[in-house]
C-alpha positions, 0 to 999 in steps of 0.5 A: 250301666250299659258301656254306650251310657257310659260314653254318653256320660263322660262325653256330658261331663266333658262338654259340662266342665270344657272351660275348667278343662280349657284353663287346665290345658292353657296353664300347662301349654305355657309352661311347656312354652316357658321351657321350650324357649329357656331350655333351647338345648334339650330335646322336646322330651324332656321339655314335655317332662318339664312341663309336667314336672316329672323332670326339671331342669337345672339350675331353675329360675324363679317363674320355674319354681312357680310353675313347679309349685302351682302345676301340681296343686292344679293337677290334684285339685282341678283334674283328680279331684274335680273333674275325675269325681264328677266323671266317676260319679253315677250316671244321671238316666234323664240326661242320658236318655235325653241325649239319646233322643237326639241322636235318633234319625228316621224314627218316630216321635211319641208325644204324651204317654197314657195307654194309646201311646204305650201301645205304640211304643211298646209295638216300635220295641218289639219290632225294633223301630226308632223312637222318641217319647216326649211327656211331662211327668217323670213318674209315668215314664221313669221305668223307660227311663231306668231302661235306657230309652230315649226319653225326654222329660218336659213340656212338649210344647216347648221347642227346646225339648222338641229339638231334643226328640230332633223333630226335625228328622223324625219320620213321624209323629204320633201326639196322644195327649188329651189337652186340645189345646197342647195338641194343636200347639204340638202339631204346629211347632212340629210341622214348622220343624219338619215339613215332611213328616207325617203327624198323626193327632189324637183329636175329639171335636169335629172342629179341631181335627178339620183345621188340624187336616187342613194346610199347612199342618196337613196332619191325619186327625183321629177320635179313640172315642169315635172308634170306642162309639163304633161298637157301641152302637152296635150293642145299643142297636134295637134295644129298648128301656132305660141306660145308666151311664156313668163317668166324666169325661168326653167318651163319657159325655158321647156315649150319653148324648148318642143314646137319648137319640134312640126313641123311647129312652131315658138316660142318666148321666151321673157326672160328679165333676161336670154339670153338662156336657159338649152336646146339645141336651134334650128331655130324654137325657138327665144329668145327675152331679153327683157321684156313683160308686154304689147302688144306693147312689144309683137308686137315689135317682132313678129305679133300676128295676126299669134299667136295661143297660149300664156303662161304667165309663170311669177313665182313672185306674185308681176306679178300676176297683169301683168299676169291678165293685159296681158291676159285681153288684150290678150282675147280683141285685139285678141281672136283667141289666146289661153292663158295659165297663171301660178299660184299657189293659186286656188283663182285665178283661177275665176280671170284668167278664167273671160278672157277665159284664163286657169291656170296650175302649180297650187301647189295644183296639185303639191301636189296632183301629190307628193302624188301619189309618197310618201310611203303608210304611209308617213304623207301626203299619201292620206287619205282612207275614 
């Protein structure tokens, strides 16, 4: 435990137990009364030994033999044994990086923690800039915590914890959560307590980012999944025969719907969890419910012999092992097929590429597409050399 957590903790304690300490305090202060008014003659030295009882007057009355008795039985049970006990005892991390997170000024404010947003944090650490994450889910964040980072655990869309993240200082705000709705809420709350401060919103529908822009949020609203479709489109451009698309959520469903309106195309959406998409669908593109982690589920519905290209778009890491299995399988059965597989950690990069295979939508090219967008002296703007 670092000698600062350690002052935060007893400063918590402190303000935690303050009345106990308070009517230790009075009790004594009486007693140092009590003697300052019956024992006029003696200076205040021994009145102040008194009172502690490590002297004592003599002859004594009986409201003096009280005290005698009482002062001792409260500085064992109330300060020795209570209150040392609980000062001693082993620091709580999530208090203490909660306090840490209030007492941070100038700094940046991270909201959600998933793999954008590490990036973030993970560039503020290296160039030693402030910050602030809030999420809600300790396990995702408990290796910060145990490090000593200023984290606050909780809903970001309640107030308290945003005071906690002092909002109302912060120089910037990234919110990278994938709930629209917690998005929308975050942003508001935080440009009620800040006025000034520039909020960047990770945002899919068209809809959403205008009336985030809009005043009096004014907050630069940006798509990871329209910055993925970048370079996507390059690699579908001029190419014909049939696409596999696999996966479930809204990069998934983008990727599908963009690609059937390139002429003479079908593609298959295999979708296990949704029974259509956001967009318009036409007769080119078919939705499959059904779930595809081998090829006997791919040639159940479509010949993959008229297949020319396959993206496996799976967003949980728990399928990254399925994601490997599909392409490796994919590169030996049929190798005319060109497979694209999403990830987000550039270490598994080597992994996919072993079977022919490319990657995108990477949060390393996130982030570097967000720093394209921020303010010149936003925390994570590229650094000149």
């Amino acid at each position: 435990m670092s000698i600062i957590n350690f002052f935060i903790e007893i400063h918590l304690k402190l303000k935690q137990y303050r009345i106990q300490f308070l009517f230790f305090f009075l009790f004594w202060f009486s007693g140092f009364l009590f003697f300052l008014f019956t024992e006029p003659d003696d200076h205040l030295g021994e009145i102040f030994l008194y009172s502690l009882t490590v002297r004592f007057p003599s002859p004594s009355g009986d409201l003096a033999n009280f005290y005698r008795i009482i002062w001792p039985i409260l500085l064992e049970v109330i300060f020795f044994g209570f209150i040392m006990g609980e000062l001693l005892q082993k620091y709580n991390p999530l208090i203490t990086s909660r306090i840490l997170a209030r007492h941070q000024r100038n700094h940046v404010v991270v909201i959600g923690y998933q793999h954008l947003s590490e990036r973030i944090i993970e560039y503020c650490i290296e160039n030693k800039e402030h910050f602030n994450l809030i999420e809600d889910h300790y396990e995702l964040v408990e290796d910060l915590v145990s490090a000593g980072r200023p984290v606050v655990v909780g809903d970001p869309t309640e107030t308290t914890n945003l005071e906690f993240a002092n909002v109302k200082n912060a120089k910037e705000v990234f919110i990278t959560v994938d709930d629209v709705r917690i998005a929308i809420i975050c942003t508001e709350k935080v440009r009620k307590m800040n006025d000034k401060c520039s909020i960047y919103v990770r945002a899919f529908e068209d809809h959403v980012q205008e009336y985030l822009r809009q005043p009096p949020l004014n907050a630069f609203s940006f798509s990871t999944s329209k910055w993925a479709m970048d370079g996507i489109k390059e690699w579908t451009k001029g190419k014909t025969g049939n696409i596999i698309v696999i996966g479930r959520d809204s990069l998934t469903h983008r990727i599908a719907y963009t690609l059937s309106l390139q002429p003479e195309r079908e593609i298959f959406l295999f979708d296990d969890e949704h029974d259509g998409i956001e967009f318009v669908v036409n007769e080119r593109l078919h939705i499959i419910n059904e779930l595809a982690y081998f090829l006997s589920d791919l040639r159940s519905h479509v010949n993959l012999d008229e297949i020319a290209q396959a993206f496996i778009c799976w967003k949980r890491e728990s399928e990254f092992d399925e994601s490997l299995y599909l392409a490796s399988k994919l590169n030996s059965r049929y190798p005319h097929i060109e497979v694209f597989v999403r990830i987000f950690d550039e270490e598994l990069i080597d992994l996919v590429e072993r079977y022919n295979a490319k990657t995108f939508s990477t949060s390393s090219n996130a982030f570097k597409k967000l720093q394209q967008i921020v303010k010149p002296d936003s925390a994570i703007a590229k650094k000149r050399v």
